[in-house]
C-alpha positions in Angstrom: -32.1 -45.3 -37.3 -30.9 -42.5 -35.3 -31.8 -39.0 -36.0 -29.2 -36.7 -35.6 -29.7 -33.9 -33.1 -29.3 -30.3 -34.1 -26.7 -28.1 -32.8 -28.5 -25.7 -30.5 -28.7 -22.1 -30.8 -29.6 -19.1 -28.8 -32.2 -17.9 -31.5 -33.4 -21.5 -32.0 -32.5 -21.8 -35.6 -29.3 -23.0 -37.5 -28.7 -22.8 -40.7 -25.9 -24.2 -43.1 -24.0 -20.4 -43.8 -24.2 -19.4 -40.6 -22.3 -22.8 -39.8 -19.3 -22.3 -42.4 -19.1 -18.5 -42.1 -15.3 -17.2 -40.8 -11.6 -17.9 -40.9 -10.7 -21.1 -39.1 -8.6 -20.5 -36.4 -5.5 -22.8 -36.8 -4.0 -20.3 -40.0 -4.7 -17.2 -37.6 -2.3 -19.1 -35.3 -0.1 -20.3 -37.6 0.6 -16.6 -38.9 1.3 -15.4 -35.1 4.5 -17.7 -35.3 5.5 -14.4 -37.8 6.7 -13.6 -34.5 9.4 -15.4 -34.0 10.8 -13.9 -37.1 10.6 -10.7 -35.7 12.6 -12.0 -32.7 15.5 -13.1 -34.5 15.5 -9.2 -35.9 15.1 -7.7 -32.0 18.1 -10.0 -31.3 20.2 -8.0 -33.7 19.3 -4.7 -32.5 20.0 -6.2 -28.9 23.7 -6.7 -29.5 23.7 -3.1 -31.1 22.5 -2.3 -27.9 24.7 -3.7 -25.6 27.6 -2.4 -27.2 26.5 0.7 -27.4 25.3 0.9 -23.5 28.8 -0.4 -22.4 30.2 2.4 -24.1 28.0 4.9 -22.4 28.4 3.1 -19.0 31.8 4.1 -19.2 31.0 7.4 -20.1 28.8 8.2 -17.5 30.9 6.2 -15.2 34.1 9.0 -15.5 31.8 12.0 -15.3 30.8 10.8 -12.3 34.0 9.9 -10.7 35.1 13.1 -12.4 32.3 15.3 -10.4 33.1 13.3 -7.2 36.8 13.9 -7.0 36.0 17.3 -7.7 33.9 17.7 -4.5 36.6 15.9 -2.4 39.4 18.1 -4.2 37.8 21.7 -3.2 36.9 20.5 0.5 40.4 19.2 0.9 41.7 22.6 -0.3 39.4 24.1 2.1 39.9 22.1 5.3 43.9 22.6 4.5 43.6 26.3 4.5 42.6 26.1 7.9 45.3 23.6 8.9 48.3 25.5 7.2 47.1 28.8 8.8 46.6 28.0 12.1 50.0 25.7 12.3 51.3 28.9 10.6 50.1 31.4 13.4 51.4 28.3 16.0 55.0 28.2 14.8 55.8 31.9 14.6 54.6 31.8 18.7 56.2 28.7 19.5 59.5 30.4 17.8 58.9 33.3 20.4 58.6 35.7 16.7 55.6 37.0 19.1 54.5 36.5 22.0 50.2 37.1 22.9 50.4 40.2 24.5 52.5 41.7 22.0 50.2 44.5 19.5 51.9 43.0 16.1 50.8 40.0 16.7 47.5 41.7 16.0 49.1 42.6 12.5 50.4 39.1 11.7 47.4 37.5 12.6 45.2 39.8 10.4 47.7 39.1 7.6 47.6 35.1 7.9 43.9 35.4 8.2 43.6 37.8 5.0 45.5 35.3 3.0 42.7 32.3 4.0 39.7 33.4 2.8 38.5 29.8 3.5 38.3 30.2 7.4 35.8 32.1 9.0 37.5 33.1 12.5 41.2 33.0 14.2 41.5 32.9 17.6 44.9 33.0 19.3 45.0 32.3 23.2 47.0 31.4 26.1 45.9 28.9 29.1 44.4 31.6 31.5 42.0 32.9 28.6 44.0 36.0 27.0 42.7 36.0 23.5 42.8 37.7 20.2 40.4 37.0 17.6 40.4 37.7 13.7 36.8 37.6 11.8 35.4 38.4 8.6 32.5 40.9 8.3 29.3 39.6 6.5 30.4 40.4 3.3 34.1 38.3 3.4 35.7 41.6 2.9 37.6 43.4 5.6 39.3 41.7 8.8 38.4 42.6 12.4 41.0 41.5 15.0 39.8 42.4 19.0 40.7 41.4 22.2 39.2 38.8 25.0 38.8 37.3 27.9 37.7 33.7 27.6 38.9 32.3 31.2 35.4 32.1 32.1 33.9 30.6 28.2 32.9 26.8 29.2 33.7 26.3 25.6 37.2 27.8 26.4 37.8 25.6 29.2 36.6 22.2 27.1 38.8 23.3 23.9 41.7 23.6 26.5 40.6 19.5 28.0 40.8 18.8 24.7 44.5 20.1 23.8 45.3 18.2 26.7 43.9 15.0 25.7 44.9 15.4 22.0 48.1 17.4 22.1 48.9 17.6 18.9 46.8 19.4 16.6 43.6 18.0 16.1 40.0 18.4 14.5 37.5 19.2 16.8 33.9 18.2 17.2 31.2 20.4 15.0 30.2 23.7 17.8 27.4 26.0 17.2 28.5 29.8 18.1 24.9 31.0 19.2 26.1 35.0 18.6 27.1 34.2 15.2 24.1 31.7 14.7 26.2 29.4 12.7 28.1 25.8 13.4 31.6 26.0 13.1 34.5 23.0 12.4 37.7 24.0 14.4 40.9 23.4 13.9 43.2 23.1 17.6 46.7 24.2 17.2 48.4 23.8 20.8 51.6 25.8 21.2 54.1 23.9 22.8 57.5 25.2 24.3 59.3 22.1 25.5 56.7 20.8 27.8 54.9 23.7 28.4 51.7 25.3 27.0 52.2 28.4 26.4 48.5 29.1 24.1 46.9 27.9 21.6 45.8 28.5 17.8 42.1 27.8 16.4 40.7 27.9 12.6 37.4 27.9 12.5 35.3 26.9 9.2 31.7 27.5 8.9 29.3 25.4 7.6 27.6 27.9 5.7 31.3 28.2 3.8 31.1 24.3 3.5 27.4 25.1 2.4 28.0 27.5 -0.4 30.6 25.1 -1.7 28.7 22.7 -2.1 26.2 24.6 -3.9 28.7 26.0 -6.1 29.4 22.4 -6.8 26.0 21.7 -7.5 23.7 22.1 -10.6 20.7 21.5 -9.6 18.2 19.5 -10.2 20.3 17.8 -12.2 23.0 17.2 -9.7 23.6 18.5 -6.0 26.5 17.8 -4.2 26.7 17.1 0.3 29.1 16.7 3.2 28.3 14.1 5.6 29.8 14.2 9.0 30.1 10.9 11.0 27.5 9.6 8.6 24.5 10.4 10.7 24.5 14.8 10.3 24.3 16.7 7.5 27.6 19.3 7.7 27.4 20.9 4.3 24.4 21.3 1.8 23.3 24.1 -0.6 19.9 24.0 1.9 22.5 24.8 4.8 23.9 27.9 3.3 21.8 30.1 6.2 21.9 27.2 8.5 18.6 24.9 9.3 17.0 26.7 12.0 17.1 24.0 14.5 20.9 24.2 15.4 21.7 24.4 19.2 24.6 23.4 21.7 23.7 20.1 21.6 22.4 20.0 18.4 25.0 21.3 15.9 23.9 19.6 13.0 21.2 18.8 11.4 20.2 14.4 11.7 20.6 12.7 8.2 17.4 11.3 8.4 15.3 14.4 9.3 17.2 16.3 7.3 14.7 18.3 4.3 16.2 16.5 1.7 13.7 13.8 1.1 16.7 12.4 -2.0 19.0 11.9 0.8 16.9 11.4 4.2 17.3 7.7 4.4 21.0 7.3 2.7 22.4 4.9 5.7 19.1 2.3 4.7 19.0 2.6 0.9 21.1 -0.9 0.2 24.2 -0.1 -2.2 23.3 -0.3 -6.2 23.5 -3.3 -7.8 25.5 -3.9 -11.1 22.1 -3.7 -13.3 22.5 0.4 -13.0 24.2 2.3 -15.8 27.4 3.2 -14.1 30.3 1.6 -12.1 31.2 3.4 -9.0 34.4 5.1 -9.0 36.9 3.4 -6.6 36.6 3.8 -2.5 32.9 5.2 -3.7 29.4 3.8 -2.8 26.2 3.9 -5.1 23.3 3.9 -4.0 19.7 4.3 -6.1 16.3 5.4 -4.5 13.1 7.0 -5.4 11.4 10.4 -4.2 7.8 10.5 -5.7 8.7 8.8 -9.3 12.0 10.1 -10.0 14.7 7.7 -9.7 18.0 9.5 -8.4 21.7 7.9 -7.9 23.4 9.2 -5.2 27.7 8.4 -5.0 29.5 8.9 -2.0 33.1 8.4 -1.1 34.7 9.3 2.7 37.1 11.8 3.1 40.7 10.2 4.4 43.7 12.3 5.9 41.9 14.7 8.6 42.4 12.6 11.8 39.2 12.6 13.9 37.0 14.5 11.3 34.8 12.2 9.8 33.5 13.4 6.4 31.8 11.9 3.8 31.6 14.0 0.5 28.7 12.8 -1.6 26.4 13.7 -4.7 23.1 12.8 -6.2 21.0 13.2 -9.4 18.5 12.3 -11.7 18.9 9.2 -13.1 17.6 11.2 -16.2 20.7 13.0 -16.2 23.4 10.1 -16.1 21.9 8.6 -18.6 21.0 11.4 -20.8 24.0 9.8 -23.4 21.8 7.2 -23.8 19.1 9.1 -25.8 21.4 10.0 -28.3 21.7 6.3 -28.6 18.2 6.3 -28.8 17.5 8.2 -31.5 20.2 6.1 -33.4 18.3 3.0 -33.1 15.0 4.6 -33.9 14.7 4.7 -37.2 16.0 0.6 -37.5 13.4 -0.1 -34.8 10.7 1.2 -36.7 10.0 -1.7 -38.6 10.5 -3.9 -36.3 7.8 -1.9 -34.2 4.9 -1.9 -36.7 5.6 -5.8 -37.2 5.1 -5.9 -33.4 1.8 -3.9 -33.8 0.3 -5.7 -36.2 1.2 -9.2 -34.9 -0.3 -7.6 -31.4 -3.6 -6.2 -33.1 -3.6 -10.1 -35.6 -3.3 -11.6 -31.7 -6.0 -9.4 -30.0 -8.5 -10.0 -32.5 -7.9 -13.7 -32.3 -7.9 -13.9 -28.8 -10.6 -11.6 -27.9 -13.5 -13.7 -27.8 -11.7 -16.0 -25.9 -10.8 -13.8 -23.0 -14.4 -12.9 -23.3 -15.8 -16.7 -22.9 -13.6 -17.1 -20.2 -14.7 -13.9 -18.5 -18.3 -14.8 -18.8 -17.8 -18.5 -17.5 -16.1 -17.4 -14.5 -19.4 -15.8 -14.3 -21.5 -18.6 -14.0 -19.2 -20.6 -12.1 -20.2 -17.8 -9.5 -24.1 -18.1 -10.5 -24.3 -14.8 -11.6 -26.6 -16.2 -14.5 -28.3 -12.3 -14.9 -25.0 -10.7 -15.0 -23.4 -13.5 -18.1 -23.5 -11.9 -21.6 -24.1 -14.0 -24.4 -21.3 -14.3 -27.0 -21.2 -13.0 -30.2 -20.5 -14.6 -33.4 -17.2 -13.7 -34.8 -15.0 -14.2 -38.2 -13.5 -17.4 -36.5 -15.3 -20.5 -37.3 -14.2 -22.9 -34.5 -15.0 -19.7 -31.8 -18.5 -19.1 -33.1 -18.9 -23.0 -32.4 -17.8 -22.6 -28.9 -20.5 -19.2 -28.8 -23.5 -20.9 -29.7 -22.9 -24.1 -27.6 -21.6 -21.8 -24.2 -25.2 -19.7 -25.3 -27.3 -22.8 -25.6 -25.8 -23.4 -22.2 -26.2 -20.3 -20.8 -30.3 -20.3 -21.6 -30.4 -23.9 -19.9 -28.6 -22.6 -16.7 -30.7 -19.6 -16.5 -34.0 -21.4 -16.7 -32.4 -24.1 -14.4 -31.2 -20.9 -12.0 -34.5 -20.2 -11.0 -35.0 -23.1 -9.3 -31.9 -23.8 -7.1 -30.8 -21.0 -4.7 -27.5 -19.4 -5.5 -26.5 -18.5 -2.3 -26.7 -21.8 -0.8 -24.6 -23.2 -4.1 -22.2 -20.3 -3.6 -21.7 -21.2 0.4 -21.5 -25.1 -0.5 -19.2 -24.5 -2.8 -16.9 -22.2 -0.8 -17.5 -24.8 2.1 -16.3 -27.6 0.0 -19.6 -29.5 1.3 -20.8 -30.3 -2.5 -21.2 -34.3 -2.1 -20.3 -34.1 1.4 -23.6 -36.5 3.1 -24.7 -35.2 6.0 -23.6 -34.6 9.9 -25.5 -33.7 13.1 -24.9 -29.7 13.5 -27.2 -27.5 16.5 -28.8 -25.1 14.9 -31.0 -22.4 14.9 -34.2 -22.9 13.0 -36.9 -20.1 12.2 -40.5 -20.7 10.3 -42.6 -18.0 9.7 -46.6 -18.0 7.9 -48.8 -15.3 7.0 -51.8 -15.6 9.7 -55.0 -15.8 8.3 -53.8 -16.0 5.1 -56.7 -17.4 3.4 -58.5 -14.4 4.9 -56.5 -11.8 2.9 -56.5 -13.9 -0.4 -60.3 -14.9 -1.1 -61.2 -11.7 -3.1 -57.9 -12.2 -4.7 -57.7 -13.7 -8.5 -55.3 -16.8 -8.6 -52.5 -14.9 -10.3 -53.1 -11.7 -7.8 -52.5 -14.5 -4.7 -49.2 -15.3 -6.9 -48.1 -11.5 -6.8 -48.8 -11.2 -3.5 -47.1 -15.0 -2.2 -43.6 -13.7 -4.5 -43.8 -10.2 -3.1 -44.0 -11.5 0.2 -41.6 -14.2 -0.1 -38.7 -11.7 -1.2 -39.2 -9.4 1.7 -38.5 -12.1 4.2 -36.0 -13.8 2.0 -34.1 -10.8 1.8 -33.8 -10.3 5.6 -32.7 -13.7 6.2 -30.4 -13.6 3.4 -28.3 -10.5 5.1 -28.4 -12.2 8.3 -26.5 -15.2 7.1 -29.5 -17.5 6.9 -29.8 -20.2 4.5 -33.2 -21.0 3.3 -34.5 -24.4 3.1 -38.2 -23.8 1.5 -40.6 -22.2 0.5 -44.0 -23.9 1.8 -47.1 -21.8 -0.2 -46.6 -18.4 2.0 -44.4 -20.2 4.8 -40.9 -19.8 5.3 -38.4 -22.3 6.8 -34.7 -21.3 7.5 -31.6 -21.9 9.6 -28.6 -20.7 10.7 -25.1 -22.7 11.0 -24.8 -24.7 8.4 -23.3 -24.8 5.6 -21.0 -21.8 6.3 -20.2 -21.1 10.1 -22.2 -18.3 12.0 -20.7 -16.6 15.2 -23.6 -17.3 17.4 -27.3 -19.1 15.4 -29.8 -17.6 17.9 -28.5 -14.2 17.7 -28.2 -14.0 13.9 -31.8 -15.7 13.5 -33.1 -13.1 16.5 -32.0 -10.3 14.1 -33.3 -11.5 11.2 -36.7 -12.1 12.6 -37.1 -8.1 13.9 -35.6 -7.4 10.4 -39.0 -9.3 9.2 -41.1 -7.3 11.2 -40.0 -4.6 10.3 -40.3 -5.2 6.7 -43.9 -5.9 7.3 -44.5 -2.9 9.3 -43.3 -0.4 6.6 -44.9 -2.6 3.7 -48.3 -2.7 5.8 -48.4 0.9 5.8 -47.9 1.0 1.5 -50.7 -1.7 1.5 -53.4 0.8 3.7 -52.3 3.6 1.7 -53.6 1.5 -1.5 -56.7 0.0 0.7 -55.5 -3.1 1.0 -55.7 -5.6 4.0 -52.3 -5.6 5.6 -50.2 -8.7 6.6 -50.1 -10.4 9.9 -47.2 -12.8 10.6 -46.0 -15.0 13.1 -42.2 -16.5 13.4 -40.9 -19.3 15.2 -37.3 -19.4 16.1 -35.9 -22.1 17.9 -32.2 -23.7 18.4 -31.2 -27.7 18.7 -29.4 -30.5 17.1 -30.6 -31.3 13.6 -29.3 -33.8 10.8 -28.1 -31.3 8.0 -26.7 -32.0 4.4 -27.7 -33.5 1.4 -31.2 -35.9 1.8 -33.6 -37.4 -1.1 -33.2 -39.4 -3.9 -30.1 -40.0 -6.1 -32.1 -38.1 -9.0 -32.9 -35.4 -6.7 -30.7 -33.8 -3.8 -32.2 -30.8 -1.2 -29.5 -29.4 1.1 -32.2 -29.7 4.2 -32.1 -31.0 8.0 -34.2 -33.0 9.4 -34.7 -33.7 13.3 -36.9 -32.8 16.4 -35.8 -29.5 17.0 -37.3 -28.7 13.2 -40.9 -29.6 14.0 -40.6 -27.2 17.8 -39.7 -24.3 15.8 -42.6 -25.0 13.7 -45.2 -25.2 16.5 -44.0 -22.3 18.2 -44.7 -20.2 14.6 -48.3 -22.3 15.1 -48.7 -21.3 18.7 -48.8 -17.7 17.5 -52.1 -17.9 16.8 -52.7 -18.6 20.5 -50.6 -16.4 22.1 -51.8 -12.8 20.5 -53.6 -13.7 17.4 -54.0 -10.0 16.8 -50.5 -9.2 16.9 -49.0 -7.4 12.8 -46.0 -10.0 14.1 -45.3 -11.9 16.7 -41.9 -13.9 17.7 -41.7 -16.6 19.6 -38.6 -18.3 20.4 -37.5 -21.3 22.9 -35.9 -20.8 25.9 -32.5 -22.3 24.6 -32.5 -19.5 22.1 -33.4 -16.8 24.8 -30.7 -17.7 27.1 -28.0 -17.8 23.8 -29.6 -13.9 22.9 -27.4 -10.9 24.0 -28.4 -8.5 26.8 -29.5 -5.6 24.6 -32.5 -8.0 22.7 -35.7 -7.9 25.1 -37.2 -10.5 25.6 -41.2 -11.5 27.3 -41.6 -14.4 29.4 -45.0 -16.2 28.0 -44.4 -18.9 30.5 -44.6 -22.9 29.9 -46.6 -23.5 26.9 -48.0 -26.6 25.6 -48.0 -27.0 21.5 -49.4 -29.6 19.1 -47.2 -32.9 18.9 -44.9 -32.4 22.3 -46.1 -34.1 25.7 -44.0 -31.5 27.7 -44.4 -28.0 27.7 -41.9 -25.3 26.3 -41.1 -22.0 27.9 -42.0 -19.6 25.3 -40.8 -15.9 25.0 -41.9 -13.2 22.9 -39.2 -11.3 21.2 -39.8 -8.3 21.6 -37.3 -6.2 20.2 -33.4 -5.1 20.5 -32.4 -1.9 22.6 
């Protein structure tokens, strides 16, 4: 008859109540398909919602075409100004009404240029440079018309190259006026009679005009309105009302994209917005969507057709907030019917939490031993479900086997197996380095020792040198009573063996040093140690019997390092710690370790002799 084994536990004991306690799991799940109720219900209030956000799409769409054509409107109106006055001031000389040197034209150009107030300057010349010149005063106000003599201005000179290029009237190129600190537009009237050029007419608008228009425009920082020129400068802005400081000849305008704006720096490389956004651009217009810091802003631009070589670009951004502020309206509508719906969602949410927490948690806690971390996995409470506090007391019954079987295999090595995919793998001929290392005169330090005294000691000395072989990449095959044996290259892959043993080995030393210097201070004997390092090719991987596996190498080049740990003894058996290592690991060291020729040795088991150095330390 067979007896039936008892489920384990993590106290040890089971008993029948503790079995049957909780809810079963399958109703729990079979309420969470409540859900799909609530679905059909969200579906409803979807529809609602599409309708309604067509409707507002629309809505937002027109205010924004609206503001747009707006924008374009006024800088027409302004641009035209220019045009009709300065063809104006053209036609009454071309119709010999006056003539340049004549006083009332003084008059008549005052009066035109009263009647603009959208143009900033007149100027009236003739080829050799005879000039007369209307401007406002700072406040707009009054009109001053003077007199001059522009046959030497360069600027003169390339406005009349360009009348002759162009000949009929034409926009010119942006031109900063350094005495009036500002960057102009100008519009080129040539005066014709017959073939001859008798003078010429120019309207100039400043930026900063262009500039307070647009932030009349604007309403900011809901919406701010801009004037591109050529797509690349910046002509009008509400930051541009005073200029931007950096305008020169050659520099008229400020670059789009290191322009202060950070909403509209990069316009040319934000990618046009897709349909997803809430409005539909308004025709000839681009959309474009960005984000500066978290706030999403739209930004709609349209170019400016009709004034020949002038390339504008009127545009206009804002808070996304603020196109679709309709929608919150909307919002609130649907509120009080999504209410419902809401605390169904909770509750189904909280129903699935509680159901699927200590599930999350076993899985949390097994991905913690599947990396060994047996001390850091937490044992799993017992909860109201029955089939989950089945799976707790198994995975803790587990968990107590694991730990106690932890103690015995070295994680690290698991961990680098694993990672290595060598699990399983057999074995393969590697060069290696290979390091031993023995307390000297160890029965010496432990004879007025108590057995479980010599066990504290053995452990406490054992971590120490574990630990510095351990951060040097080392993987330890044993522990031999106080003796260490370990190698470097296998099974993860290290840079250069010798070096990484070489360090780990002054590491050791040092160790010793400083716990030497504890142990006098509590009258103890300190600790002497030798350590053999040596390098060569080695059989490494899994050896032993199918019951029992040890990730170890085997080969000549394992008993050499050995009997240079032994030969110790013989070179300075007084030394705290002494290193020896074989020549092959000498000449693989780096320049800055230093190293003591101890000559051609002869050590236990080998006919020929080794040249032996001393490590002695690294500079």
């Amino acid at each position: 008859m067979t007896k039936a084994r008892k489920q384990p536990s993590v106290s040890g004991k089971t008993n029948g109540a503790e079995r049957l306690r909780g809810m079963p799991l399958m109703p729990a799940l079979i309420l969470s398909f409540g859900i799909f109720v609530l679905v059909a219900v969200s579906a409803v209030q979807a529809l609602q919602w599409y309708t309604g956000r067509g409707i507002i799409r629309e809505f937002a769409s027109r205010l924004i075409e609206r503001a747009l054509a707006t924008e374009e409107a006024e800088l027409r109106d302004h641009l035209n100004a220019a045009i009709f006055q300065a063809k104006y001031v053209a036609s009454a000389l071309s119709d010999k009404r006056y003539e340049i040197s004549d006083p009332a034209l003084q008059d008549f150009a005052a009066g035109a240029f009263a009647a603009a107030p959208q143009i900033t300057a007149l100027l009236i010349s003739d080829p050799e440079g005879h000039a007369l010149r209307a401007v406002r005063d700072d406040g707009g106000g009054s009109v001053a018309v003077n007199t001059l003599d522009l046959s030497h201005d360069p600027a003169f000179s390339s406005v009349l190259a360009d009348v002759d290029a162009f000949v009929r009237p034409h926009w010119g190129k942006p031109v900063f006026i350094p005495e009036a600190n500002t960057t102009f537009l100008t519009y080129r009237v040539p005066v014709w009679v017959r073939e001859d050029l008798i003078g010429v007419v120019i309207a100039t608008v400043s930026t900063g005009s262009l500039s307070r228009l647009t932030a009349r425009l604007s309403d900011p920082p809901r919406y701010t309105a801009f004037i591109l020129y050529d797509h690349d400068y910046v002509l009008a802005h509400p930051f541009l009302i005073n200029g931007f400081g950096g305008q020169t000849l050659d520099v008229p305008l400020p670059l789009l994209n290191e322009f202060s704006d950070g909403v509209i720096t990069d316009y040319n490389d934000i990618p046009e917005a897709s349909g997803a956004f809430l409005i539909t651009p308004p025709p000839g217009a681009v959309a474009r969507e960005t984000m500066v810091g978290r706030k999403p802003y739209l930004i709609v631009s349209r170019e400016v057709a009709g004034f020949n070589n002038l390339p504008l670009t009127v545009g206009a951004y804002s808070l996304k907030s603020a196109v679709d502020a309709p929608l919150r309206i909307f919002y609130w509508a649907m509120g009080a019917a999504l209410v419902v719906l809401a605390l169904s969602l909770v509750a189904a949410a909280i129903l699935g939490a509680y159901v699927s927490r200590p599930i999350r948690r076993a899985a949390v806690e097994a991905a913690k031993i599947g990396r060994l971390d047996f001390g850091e996995v937490n044992q799993l409470p017992i909860t109201s479900f029955r089939e989950v506090n089945e799976l707790s007391r198994s995975f803790n019954a587990m968990l107590e086997g694991l730990m106690a079987f932890g103690r015995y295999v070295p994680h690290s090595l698991v961990n680098v197996l694993i990672k290595e995919g060598r699990v399983g793998a057999g074995t393969e001929e590697k060069e290696l380095a290979i390091m031993f290392t023995d307390i000297a005169s160890f029965t010496e330090t432990c004879e007025s020792l108590s057995a479980n005294e010599v066990a504290d000691f053995i452990n406490q000395h054992l971590t120490l040198v574990s630990a510095c072989i351990e951060r040097e990449g080392g993987t330890i095959d044993k522990y031999i009573g106080d003796a260490v044996m370990a190698f470097w290259g296998a099974p993860g892959h290290v840079d250069n063996p010798a070096v990484s043993a070489a360090r780990a080995a002054l590491e050791i030393r040092k160790a010793i040093a400083a716990d030497n210097q504890h142990r006098i201070k509590q009258g103890l004997r300190p600790v002497r140690i030798r350590i053999g390092i040596h390098a060569g090719p080695v059989v490494v991987g899994d050896i032993g019997a199918p019951e029992r596996i040890n990730y170890t190498i085997v080969g000549d080049a394992v008993n050499t390092a050995q009997r240079l740990e032994g030969l110790g003894k013989i070179v300075n058996p007084q030394a705290e710690s002494i290193v020896l290592v074989s020549e092959n690991i000498a000449d693989s060291l780096t320049a800055d370790f230093s190293l003591e020729d101890k000559g051609m040795q002869r050590v236990k088991g080998k006919l020929e002799e080794l040249r032996v150095y001393e490590l002695l330390r690294r500079n």
